[in-house]
Each structure stands twice: as C-alpha cells, then as structure tokens.
C-alpha positions in Angstrom: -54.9 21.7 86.1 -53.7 25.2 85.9 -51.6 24.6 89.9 -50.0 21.4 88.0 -48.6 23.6 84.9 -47.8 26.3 87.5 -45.9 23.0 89.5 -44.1 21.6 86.0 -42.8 25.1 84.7 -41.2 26.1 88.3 -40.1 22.6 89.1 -37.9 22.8 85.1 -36.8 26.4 86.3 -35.5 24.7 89.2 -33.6 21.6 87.3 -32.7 24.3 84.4 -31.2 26.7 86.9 -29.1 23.8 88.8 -28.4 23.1 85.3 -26.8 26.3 84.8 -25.4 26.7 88.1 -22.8 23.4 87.5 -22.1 25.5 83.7 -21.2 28.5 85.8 -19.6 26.5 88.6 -17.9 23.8 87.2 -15.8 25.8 84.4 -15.1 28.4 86.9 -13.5 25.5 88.8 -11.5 24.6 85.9 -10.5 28.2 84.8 -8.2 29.0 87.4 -6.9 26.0 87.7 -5.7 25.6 83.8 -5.0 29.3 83.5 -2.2 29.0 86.3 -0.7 24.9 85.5 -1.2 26.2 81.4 1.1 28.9 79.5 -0.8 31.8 77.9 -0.1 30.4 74.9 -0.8 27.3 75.6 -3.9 28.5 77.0 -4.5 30.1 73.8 -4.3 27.2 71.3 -6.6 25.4 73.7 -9.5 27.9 73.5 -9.0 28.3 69.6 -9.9 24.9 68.9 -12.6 24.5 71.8 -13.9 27.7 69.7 -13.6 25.9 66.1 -15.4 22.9 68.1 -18.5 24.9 69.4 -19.1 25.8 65.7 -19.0 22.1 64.4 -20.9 21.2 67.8 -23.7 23.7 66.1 -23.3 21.9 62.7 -24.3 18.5 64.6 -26.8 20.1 66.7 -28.1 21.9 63.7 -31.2 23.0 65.7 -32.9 20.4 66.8 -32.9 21.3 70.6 -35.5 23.5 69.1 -37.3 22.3 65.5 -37.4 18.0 67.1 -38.5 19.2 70.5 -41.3 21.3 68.9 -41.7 17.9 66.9 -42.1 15.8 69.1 -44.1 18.0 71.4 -46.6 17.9 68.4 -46.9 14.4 68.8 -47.0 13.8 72.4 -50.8 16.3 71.7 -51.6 13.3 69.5 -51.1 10.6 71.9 -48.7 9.2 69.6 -45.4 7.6 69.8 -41.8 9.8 68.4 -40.1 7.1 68.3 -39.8 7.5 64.5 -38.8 11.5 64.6 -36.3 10.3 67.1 -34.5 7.9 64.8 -35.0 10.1 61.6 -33.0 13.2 64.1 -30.6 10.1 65.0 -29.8 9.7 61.4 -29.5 13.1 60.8 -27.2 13.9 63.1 -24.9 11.4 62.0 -24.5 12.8 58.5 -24.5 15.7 60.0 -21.3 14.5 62.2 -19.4 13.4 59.1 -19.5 16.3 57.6 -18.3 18.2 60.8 -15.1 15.8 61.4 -13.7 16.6 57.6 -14.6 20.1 58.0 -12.5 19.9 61.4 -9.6 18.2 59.8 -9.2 20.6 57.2 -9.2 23.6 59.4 -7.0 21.7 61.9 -3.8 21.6 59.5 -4.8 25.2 57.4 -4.7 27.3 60.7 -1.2 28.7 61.8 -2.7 29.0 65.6 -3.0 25.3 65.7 0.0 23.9 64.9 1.1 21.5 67.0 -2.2 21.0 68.3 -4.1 19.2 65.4 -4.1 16.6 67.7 -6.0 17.8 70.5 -8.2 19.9 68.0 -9.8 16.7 66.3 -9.9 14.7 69.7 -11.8 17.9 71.1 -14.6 16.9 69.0 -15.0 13.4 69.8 -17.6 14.3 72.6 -19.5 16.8 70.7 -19.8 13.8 68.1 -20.9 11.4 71.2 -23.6 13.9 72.2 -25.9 13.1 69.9 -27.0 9.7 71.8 -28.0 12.4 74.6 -31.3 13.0 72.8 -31.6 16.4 75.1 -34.4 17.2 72.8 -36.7 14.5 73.7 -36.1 14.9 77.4 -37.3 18.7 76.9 -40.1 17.7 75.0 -41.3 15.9 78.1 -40.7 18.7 80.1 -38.1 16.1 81.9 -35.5 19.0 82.9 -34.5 17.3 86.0 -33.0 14.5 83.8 -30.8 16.6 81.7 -29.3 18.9 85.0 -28.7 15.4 87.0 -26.5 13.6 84.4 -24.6 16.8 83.0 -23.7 17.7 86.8 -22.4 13.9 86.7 -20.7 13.8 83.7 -19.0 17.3 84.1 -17.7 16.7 87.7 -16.5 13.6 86.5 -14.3 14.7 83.7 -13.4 18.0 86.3 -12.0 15.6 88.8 -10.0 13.6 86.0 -8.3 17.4 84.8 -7.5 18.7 88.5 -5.9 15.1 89.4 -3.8 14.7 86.2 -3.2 18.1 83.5 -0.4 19.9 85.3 1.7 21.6 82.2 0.8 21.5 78.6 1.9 18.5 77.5 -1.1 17.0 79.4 -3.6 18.6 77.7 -4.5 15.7 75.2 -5.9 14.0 78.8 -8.7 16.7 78.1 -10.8 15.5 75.3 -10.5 12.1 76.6 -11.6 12.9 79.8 -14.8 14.3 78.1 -15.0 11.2 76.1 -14.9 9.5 79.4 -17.9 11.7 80.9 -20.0 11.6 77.9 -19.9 8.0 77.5 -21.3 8.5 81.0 -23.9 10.4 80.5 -25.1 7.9 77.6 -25.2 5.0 79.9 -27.8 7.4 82.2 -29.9 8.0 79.2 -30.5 5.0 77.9 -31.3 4.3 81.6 -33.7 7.1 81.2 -35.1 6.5 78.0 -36.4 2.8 79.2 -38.2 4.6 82.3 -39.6 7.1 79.9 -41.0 4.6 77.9 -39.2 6.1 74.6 -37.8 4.0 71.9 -35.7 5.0 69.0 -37.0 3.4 65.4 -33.6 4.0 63.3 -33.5 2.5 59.9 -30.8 2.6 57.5 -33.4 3.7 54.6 -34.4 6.2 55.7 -32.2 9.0 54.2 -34.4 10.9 52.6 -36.6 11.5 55.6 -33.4 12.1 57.5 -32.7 14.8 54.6 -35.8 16.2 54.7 -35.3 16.5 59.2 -32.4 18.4 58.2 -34.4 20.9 56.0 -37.1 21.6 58.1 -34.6 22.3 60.9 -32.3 24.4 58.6 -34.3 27.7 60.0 -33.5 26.8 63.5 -29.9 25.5 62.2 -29.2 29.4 60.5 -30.5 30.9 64.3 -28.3 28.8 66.3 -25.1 29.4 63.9 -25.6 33.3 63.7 -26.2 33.2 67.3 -23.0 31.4 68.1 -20.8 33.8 64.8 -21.1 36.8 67.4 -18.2 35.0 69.9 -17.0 32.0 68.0 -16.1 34.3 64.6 -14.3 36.9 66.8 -12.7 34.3 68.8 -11.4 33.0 64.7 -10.7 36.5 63.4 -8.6 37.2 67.1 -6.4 34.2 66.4 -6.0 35.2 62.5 -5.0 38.8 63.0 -3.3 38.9 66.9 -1.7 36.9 68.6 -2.4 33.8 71.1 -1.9 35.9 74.0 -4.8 37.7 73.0 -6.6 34.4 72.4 -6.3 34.2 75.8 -7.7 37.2 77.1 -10.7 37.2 74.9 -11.2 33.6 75.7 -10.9 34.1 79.4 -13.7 37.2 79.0 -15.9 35.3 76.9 -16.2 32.4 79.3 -16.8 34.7 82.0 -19.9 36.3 80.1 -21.1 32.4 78.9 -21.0 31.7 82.8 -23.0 34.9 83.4 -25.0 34.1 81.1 -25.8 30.5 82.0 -28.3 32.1 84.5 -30.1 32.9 81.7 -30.7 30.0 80.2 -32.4 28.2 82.5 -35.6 31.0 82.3 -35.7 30.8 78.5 -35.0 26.8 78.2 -38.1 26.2 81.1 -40.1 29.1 79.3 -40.3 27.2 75.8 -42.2 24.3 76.4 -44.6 26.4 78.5 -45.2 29.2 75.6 -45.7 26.5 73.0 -48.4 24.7 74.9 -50.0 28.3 76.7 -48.7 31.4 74.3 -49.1 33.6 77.0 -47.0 37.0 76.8 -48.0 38.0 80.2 -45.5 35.1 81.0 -43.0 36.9 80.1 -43.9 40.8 81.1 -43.3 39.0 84.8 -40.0 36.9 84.0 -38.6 40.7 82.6 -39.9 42.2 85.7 -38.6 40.2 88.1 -35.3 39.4 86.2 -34.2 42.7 84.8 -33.4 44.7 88.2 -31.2 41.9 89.3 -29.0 42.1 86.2 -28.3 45.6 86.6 -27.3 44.5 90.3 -25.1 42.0 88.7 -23.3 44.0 86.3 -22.9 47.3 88.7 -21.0 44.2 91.3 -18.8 43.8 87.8 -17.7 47.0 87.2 -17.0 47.2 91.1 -15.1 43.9 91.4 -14.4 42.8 88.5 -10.4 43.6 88.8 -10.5 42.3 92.1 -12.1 38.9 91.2 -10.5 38.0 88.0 -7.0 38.7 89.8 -7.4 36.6 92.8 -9.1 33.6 90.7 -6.9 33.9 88.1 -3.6 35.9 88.3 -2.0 38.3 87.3 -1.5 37.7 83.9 -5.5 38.1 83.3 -6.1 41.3 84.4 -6.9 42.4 80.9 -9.8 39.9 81.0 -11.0 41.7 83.6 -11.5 44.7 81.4 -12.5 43.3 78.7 -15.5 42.5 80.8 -16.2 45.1 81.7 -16.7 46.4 78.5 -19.2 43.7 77.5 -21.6 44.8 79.9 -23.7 45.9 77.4 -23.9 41.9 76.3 -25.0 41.1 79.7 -27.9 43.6 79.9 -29.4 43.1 76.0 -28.6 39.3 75.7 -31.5 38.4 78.7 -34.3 39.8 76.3 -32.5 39.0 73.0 -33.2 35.0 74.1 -36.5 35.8 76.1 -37.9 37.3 73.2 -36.7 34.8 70.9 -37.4 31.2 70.3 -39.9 31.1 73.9 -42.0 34.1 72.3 -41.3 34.0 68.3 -41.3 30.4 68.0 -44.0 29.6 70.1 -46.4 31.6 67.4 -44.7 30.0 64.7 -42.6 33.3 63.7 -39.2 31.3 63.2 -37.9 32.9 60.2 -38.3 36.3 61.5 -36.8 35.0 64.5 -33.9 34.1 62.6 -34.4 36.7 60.2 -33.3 39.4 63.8 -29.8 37.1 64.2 -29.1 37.2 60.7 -29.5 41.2 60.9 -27.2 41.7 64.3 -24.9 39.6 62.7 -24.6 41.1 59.5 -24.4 44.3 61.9 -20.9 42.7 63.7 -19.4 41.1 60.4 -19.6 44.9 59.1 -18.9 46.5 62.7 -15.6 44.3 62.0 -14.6 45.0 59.0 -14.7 48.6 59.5 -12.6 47.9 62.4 -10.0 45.6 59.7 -10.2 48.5 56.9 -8.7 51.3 59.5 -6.7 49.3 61.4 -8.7 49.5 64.8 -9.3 45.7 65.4 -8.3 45.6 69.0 -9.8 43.6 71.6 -11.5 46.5 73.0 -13.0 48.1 70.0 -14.3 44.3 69.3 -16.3 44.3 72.9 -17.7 47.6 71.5 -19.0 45.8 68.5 -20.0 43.2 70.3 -22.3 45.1 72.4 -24.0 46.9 69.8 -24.6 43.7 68.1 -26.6 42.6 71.2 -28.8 45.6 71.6 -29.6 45.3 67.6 -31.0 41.6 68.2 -32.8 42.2 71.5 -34.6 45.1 69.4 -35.5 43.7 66.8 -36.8 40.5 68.8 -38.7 42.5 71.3 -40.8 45.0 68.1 -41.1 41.5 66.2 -43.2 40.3 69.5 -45.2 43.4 69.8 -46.0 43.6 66.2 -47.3 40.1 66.6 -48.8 40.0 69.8 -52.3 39.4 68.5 -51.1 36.0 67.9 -50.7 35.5 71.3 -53.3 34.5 74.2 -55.7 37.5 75.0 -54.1 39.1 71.4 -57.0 38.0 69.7 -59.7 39.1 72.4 -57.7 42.7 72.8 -57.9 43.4 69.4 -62.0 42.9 68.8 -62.3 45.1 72.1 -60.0 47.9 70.6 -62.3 47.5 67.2 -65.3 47.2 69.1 -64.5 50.7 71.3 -63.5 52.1 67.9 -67.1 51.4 66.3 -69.3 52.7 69.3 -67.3 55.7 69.1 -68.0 56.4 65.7 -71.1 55.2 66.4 
C-alpha cells in the first residue's frame, strides 16, 4: 500500500512537472516571437490587460483549485458520489463569471493604457470564462494529474501554432483571444471525454443558489489567499501602467513572465504534494522536497546572474535588455517563493490552518502595498526599487509560512508521538 502512494505521488510529480514544462516552454515560444512582430507599446497594452485578466481569472477561480478539491477529496473517504459539490462549484463559478465580465468592462473604458484596446481586453477574458467547464479541481481530487498536463499541452500548442502562423503586427492581435477560445473549447471537448471515463457526473440545478452562495463562502479563505497571492505581480503590473509608461509595461511584463516560467518548476512539487499531505500529513515529506530542491535553485539563479544579459538579448532583442536586469534583481523572488508555496496550502492546509495561511499573504502583502507607497510618497517608484519590494515581500511570506508550520508541527504525523516523548523525558528527569 505504502509502494502504491509512493507510485501515485511520483507518477503526479511527473504529469505536474510536464505540466509545468509546456507553461515554461510554450510562452517562451511565444515571447520572442510577439516581442519582435509587436511594438513595445503594443506589447505593452497587451500585457496590461492579460494582467487585468489574471485578476478576474482569480475572481472566477475564487479558490476552489484548493477549498472543492479538499471537498471532494472528503467525499471520495466516504465512498460517496461529488457529483453534487461539482454542480454547486459549477454554479458558483458562473455568478462568479458575471460579476468578473462587468468588473472587466468598467476597467476596460476607465484605464488610459487601454484605449484602443477595450476590444481585445474583454475578448481576453472569454477563455478564463470557458475554464470553468475544465473542472481542474476534480481531476486533482483524484489525483488524475496526467489528465490535466495532457490536454493543457494540447490546447496551448494549439492556440501557439494559430499565433506563429497568423499575428505578424499589431493589428492582429485580436486573433489572440480567439485563438484561446479556440484551444479552450478544446480542452472542454477532452474533459467531458474524461469525465465519462472517470465515472463523474455533474448534478447542476438551477435552485440551488443558496448552496452555490454558501460554496462561495466557505471558499472565500482560499479566494483572499489566491488574490493576495496574485496583488504582489498583478497590482504592480496596474500601478506600472498608472504611473509610467507602456514601455515600461513592457519591461516589467517581459521580467515577470520570465520569473512565472521559473517558477512553473515549482509548481508541479507543491500541486503533487497537496493531495499527498491531506491524505498522509507527513512534514518529513517536505524536509526531503527542501533538501533536494533548494541547492538546485541556487544553481539556477547563480546561471541568471551569469547569463541572464546574454539570454534575454539573443531570445528577445535588443530592446529588452532591461528585462534582463530587472531579473536579475528578483532573484530574491526566486529563492523565497519555493518555500513560501511549499509551506503553504501542502503544509498549512493539510492541518486545517487556512486562515493563518492566508492570514501570512495578507501580511506580505500589506508589507508591498506600504513598501509602495513609500516608494509613491518620495518619488522612488521605479522599476528597480519595485523588484526590491518585491523581494522583500517574498522573504516576509516564506517566513511567516515556514514559523506557522513549526509552531504547529504537533498537528502533524509523528507531532503528536514527539511531543508525549519530550513530556515524558521531562517527567523522569524531574523524577
């Protein structure tokens, strides 16, 4: 039993990391190719909304990767069927989408940065709104990672093939979103595939509002995490295009995308991890995972520092050198972020320690939002004083992650046992 858990959790670090791989791949395909056919600004305006998007994709979301995957893995203990938490998340989600597209529209024609490009902006979410018949919770529940990597890597090289072949100046970039629309709509068709093998079915019912409500409250803990989480790039990425200039957009857009593909190796550990921690709460789990891990992202960043000019100007031009730089100094993101997420939702979550989970995002990011508004109040908000930030933020959620762990470790496997030994050494000496 214990070789077949071993089997599962390596066999989802596999699928997570190929997973990861075609995020890191795939939009490094793309990059250079749209940084060169694209203008700067251009460029720009692009990343401005894709960054609006990702905050209204985390409004759909609104954590139940996490809060209906915990759900349902509940249920699957019980021999029962989730059919009915799958519909009531269904429902949810599509409120949840409403809301997002009126938000959107509003913030399409009140920012100055997207003018011209309301368009694109509100097409751009169209396949974040699509996503929710991807039920990527309920294939994580089931420890089903290999179904998730397999139609992402199909739906992304779909919609890459459909850019390279026809955006080739920017008044092609409304081909885009559709393209998206195009994969995603893909991707659907393989779940429902999937689904049927599965032996899952989805029990939506129009009456059920309230208990779509009350979905949305239990997983507005998770929902606060996730949208903290995703202030620290998003919000600067907003507050770049509010107080500089698209050109800058760029850069920091560029930079940031080169630390979400470094970090996509991440993910795979921590996604693969979850299920495992909620079903084994083992710690040692992760002493191992930092062992191993840790070493090889110092490698990795000392290959930046080396490199980084070198790579960034031969993949893409000239004109992104800066990027480069601005990597550079977001090292520091690098190095904290792989304990920030190891320590978070695999180890606090798993003992049921959500709100102080969320509790150490709200703190780092009540750190940046004051780290930046110094920066506002004496005239210092630069793009490189912003990395600085930035990193600091990272290091204050990583802490406060890892002494939330330790201070709770009792509540892990072997905590318990530990403890009674300690007490019982403690009585025999006094003894």
């Amino acid at each position: 039993m214990e070789k077949e858990k071993k089997k599962v959790l390596i066999n989802n670090t596999i699928m997570m990391y190929i997973l990861s791989i075609a995020k890191l791949v795939i939009p490094l395909i793309s990059l250079p190719y749209l940084t060169r056919v694209l203008s700067v600004e251009c460029y720009g305006s692009v990343a401005y909304a894709r960054s609006i998007v990702s905050y209204m994709q985390i409004l759909i979301d609104f954590g139940f990767i996490l809060s209906a995957t915990k759900d349902i893995v509940n249920i699957i203990k019980k021999k029962k069927s989730p059919s009915i938490i799958i519909g009531d998340t269904m429902y949810a989600q599509l409120l949840l989408c409403v809301i997002a597209t009126i938000v959107m529209v509003i913030m399409c024609f009140c920012m100055d940065i997207l003018k011209g490009y309301e368009l694109f902006a509100i097409l751009t979410l169209i396949p974040s709104i699509m996503s929710i018949f991807l039920f990527e919770y309920v294939f994580r529940a089931y420890e089903k990672m290999d179904k998730i990597a397999i139609r992402y890597v199909i739906a992304r090289v779909i919609s890459l093939i459909l850019v390279l072949i026809f955006v080739k100046s920017d008044s092609d970039i409304y081909l885009m979103p559709i393209f998206d629309c195009i994969a995603v709509f893909v991707a659907i068709l393989l779940v429902s595939v999937q689904m049927k093998k599965l032996g899952v079915h989805i029990s939506f019912n129009l009456k059920r509002f309230l208990p779509a409500l009350r979905v949305i409250k239990e997983s507005f803990i998770f929902f606060l995490s996730d949208f903290a989480t995703t202030a620290f790039s998003a919000l600067n990425t907003l507050l770049i295009g509010i107080f500089l200039t698209k050109t800058d957009v760029a850069y920091w857009a560029v930079a940031l995308q080169l630390v979400s593909a470094i970090q996509a190796l991440y993910t795979p550990i921590t996604n693969s991890v979850f299920p495992t921690m909620l079903k084994e709460k083992e710690l040692k789990i992760v002493h191992r995972i930092m062992l191993i891990y840790m070493p090889l992202i110092f490698i990795g960043c000392g290959l930046v520092v080396l490199l980084g000019d070198w790579a960034v100007v031969l993949v893409l031009g000239d004109n992104y050198l800066m990027s480069s730089t601005l990597l550079k100094y977001l090292i520091p993101v690098l190095i904290a972020s792989f304990p920030g997420l190891l320590y978070g939702w695999p180890c606090l979550g798993a003992i049921n320690k959500q709100g102080t989970n969320t509790m150490a995002t709200f703190v780092a990011a009540l750190f940046q939002t004051f780290g930046i508004g110094v920066l506002l109040m004496i005239g210092q908000f630069n793009l490189l004083a912003i990395c600085i930030v930035r990193g600091f933020t990272e290091f204050v959620l990583a802490g406060y992650r890892v002494i939330a762990v330790y201070k709770n470790k009792h509540l892990f496997v072997g905590g318990e046992k530990n403890t009674e030994i300690n007490e019982t050494n403690v009585n025999e000496m006094e003894v």
